[in-house]
C-alpha positions in Angstrom: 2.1 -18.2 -19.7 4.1 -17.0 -16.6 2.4 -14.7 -14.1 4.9 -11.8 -12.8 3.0 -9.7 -10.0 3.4 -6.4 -9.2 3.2 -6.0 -6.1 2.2 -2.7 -4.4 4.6 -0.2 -4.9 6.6 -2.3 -7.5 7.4 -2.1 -11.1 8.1 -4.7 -13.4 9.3 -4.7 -17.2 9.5 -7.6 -19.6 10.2 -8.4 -23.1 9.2 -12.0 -22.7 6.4 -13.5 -24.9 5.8 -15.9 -22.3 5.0 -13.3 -19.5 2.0 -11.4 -18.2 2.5 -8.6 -15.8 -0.9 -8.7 -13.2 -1.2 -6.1 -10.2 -3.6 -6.0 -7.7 -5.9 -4.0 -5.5 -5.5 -1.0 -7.5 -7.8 1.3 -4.9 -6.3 5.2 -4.9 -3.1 3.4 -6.2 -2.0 4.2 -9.9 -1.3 1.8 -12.1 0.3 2.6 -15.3 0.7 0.0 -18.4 3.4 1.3 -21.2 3.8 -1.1 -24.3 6.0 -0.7 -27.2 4.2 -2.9 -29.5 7.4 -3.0 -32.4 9.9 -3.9 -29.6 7.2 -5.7 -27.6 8.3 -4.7 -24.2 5.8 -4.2 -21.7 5.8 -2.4 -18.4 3.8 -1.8 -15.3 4.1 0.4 -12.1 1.9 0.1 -9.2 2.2 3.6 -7.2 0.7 4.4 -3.9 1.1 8.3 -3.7 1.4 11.0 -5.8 5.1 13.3 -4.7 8.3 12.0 -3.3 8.5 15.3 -0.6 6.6 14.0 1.4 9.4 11.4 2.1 12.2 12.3 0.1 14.4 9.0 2.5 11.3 6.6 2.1 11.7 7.2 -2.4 15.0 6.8 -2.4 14.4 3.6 -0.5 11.2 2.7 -2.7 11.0 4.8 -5.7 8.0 3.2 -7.0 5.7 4.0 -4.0 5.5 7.5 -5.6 4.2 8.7 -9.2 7.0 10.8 -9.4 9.7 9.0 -9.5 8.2 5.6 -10.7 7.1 7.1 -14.1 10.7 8.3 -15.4 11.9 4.8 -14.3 9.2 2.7 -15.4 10.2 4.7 -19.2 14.2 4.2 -18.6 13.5 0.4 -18.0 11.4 0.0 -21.2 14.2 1.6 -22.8 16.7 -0.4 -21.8 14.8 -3.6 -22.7 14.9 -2.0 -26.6 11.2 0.0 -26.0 11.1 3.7 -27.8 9.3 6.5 -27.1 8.0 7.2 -29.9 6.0 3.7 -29.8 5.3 3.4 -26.5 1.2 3.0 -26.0 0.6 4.2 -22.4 -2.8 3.1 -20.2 -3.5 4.0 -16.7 -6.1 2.3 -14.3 -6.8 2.5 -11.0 -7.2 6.4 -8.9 -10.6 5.0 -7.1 -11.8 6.6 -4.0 -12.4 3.3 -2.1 -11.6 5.0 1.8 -12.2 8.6 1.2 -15.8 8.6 0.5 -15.9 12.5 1.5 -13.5 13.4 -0.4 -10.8 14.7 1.5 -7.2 13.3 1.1 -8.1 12.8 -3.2 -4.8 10.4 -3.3 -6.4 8.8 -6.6 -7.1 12.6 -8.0 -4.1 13.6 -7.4 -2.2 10.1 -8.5 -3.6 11.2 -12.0 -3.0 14.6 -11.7 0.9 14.1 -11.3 0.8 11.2 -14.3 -0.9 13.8 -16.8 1.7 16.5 -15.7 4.7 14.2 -16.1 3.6 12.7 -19.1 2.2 16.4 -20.6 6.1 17.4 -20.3 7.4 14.8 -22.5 4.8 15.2 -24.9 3.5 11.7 -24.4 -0.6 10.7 -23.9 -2.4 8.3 -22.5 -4.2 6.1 -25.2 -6.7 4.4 -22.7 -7.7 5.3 -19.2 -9.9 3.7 -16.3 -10.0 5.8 -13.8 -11.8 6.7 -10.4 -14.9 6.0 -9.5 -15.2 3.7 -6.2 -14.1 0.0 -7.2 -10.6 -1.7 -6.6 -9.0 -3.2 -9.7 -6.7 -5.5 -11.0 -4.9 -4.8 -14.2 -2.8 -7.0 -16.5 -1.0 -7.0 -19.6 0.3 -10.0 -22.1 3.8 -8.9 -22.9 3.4 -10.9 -26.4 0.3 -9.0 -27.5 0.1 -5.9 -25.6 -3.5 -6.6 -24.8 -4.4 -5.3 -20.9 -7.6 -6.9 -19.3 -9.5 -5.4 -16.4 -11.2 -7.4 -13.4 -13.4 -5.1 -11.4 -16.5 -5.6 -9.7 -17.0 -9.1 -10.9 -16.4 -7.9 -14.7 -13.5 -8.8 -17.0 -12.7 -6.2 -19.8 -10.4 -5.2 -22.3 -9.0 -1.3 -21.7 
């Protein structure tokens, strides 16, 4: 099997049965799996922040550092790789509060927050979530199966 890393703030798509798409330190950060298990294309984003007006220069320049505008592009790359809405299995991980124990910036909140709103919109769910809490993750998928594992805390699951 080849790795393909997402790194942070990076997106990657594959139709390869050969391929597993792995991200890492997944903190506040959003990480969003989509599968199409007939066309067996799998994608995964790896956002920082939640809107692009905060820095409307900085997503043009890195689209996938926001929620916003890495979601519609994650979808439009699954679609040109053969994926369809209509089968597309969607999983998101990650939206920890790791450096904002009191609470006050909620970046992983409000990750979420903008994911369910986007995804509400275009009458698409999430199937399987792992969110918050206070540990980083790392999140994978096997572009051949569709199965996504979990490493967190020194445990290995299936999500």
């Amino acid at each position: 099997m080849k790795t393909i890393v997402v790194g942070i703030s990076d997106m990657k798509v594959s139709n390869r049965p050969d391929e597993v798409l792995i991200t890492y330190s997944l903190g506040s950060c959003l990480g969003v799996i989509v599968y199409d298990p007939v066309a067996r294309v799998a994608g995964l984003l790896h956002s920082m922040l939640p809107l692009s007006k905060i820095d409307t220069q900085k997503a043009k320049a890195a689209p996938y550092m926001f929620v916003d505008t890495g979601i519609p592009l994650l979808f439009k790359e699954a679609y040109c790789l053969g994926a369809e809405k209509r089968n597309m299995i969607v999983k998101a991980v990650g939206c920890s509060s790791l450096l904002d124990e009191k609470g006050f910036f909620k970046i992983g909140e409000r990750n979420f927050t903008v994911l369910r709103k986007l995804l509400w919109k275009n009458n698409i769910l999430i199937e399987k979530q792992d969110i918050g809490g206070s540990l980083s993750r790392t999140a994978s998928i096997i572009v051949a199966s569709g199965e996504v594992r979990i490493k967190s805390g020194g445990r290995e699951y299936a999500l």
